[in-house]
C-alpha positions in Angstrom: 10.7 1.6 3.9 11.1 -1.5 5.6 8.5 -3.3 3.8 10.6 -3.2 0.8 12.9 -5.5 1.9 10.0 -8.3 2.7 7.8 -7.5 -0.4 8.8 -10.1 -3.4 12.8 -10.3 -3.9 13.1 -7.9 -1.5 15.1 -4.1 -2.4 17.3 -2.2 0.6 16.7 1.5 0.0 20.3 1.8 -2.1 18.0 -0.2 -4.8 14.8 1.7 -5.0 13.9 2.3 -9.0 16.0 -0.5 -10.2 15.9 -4.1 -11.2 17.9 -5.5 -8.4 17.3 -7.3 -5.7 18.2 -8.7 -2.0 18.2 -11.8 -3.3 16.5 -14.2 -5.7 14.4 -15.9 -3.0 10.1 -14.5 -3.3 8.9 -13.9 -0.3 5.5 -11.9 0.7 3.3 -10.7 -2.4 1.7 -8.1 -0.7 1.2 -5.5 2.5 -0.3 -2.7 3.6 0.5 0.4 1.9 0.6 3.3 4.9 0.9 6.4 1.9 -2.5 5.2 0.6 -4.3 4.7 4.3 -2.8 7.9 4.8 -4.1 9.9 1.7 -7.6 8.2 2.5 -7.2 9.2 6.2 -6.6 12.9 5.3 -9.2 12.9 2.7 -11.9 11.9 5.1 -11.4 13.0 8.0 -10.1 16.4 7.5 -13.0 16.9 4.8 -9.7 17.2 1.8 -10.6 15.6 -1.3 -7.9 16.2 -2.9 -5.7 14.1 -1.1 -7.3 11.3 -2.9 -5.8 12.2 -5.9 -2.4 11.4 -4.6 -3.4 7.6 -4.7 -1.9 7.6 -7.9 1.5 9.2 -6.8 1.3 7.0 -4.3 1.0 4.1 -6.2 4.3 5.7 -9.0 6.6 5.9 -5.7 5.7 2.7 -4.1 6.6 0.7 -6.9 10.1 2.2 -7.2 10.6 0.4 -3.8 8.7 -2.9 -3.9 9.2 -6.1 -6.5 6.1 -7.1 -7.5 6.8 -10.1 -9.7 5.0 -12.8 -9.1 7.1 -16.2 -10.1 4.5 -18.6 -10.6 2.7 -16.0 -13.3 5.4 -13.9 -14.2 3.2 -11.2 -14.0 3.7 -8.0 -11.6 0.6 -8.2 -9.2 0.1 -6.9 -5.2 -2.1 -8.2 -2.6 -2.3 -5.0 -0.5 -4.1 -5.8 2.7 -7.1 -3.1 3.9 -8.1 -0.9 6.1 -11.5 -2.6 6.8 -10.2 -5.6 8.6 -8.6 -4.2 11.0 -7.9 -1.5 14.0 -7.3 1.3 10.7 -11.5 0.7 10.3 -11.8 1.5 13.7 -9.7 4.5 13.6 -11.3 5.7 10.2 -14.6 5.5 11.6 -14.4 6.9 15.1 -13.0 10.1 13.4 -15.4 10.3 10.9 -18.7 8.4 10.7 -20.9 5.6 10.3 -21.3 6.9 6.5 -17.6 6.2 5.9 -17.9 3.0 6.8 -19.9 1.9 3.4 -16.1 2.2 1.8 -15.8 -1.1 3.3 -18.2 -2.8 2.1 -18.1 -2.0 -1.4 
């Protein structure tokens, strides 16, 4: 996962599930997560609600490949961008519905 290496200290994928690092330099604090658009994605628009319930597996194996320390609060925290600002809205709605589209706004 290329993110990986841009996400906090930044891991390669021979450092996935340990506490090493590229480097000690903290660069982006956040991205967009492609498992989770993709277990929403399925979920909605093949009418499988059980894919949502691999948000949390999701969430288990991502962070065995991204650092999400943040220095200034020493606390682990993500800014994971959405899929209502930008073309994934547009795909999630034009293969599902206006209805869908309320996930947005909540």
């Amino acid at each position: 996962q290329r993110y990986g290496t841009m996400t906090g200290r930044g891991r390669d994928n021979t450092m996935y599930n340990q506490d090493i690092f590229i480097d000690d330099i903290f660069t982006l604090k956040g991205g967009i997560v492609y498992p989770y658009y993709w277990y929403i994605f399925t979920a909605m628009v093949y009418k499988l609600p059980e894919y949502v319930d691999g948000l949390p597996l999701a969430y288990v194996e991502e962070n065995k490949i991204i650092d999400t320390l943040d220095p200034s609060t020493q606390r682990h925290e993500y800014a994971m961008w959405t899929f209502c600002n930008n073309h994934d809205n547009w795909r999630l709605q034009s293969m599902t519905g206006f209805p869908e589209f309320h996930m947005c706004l909540a």
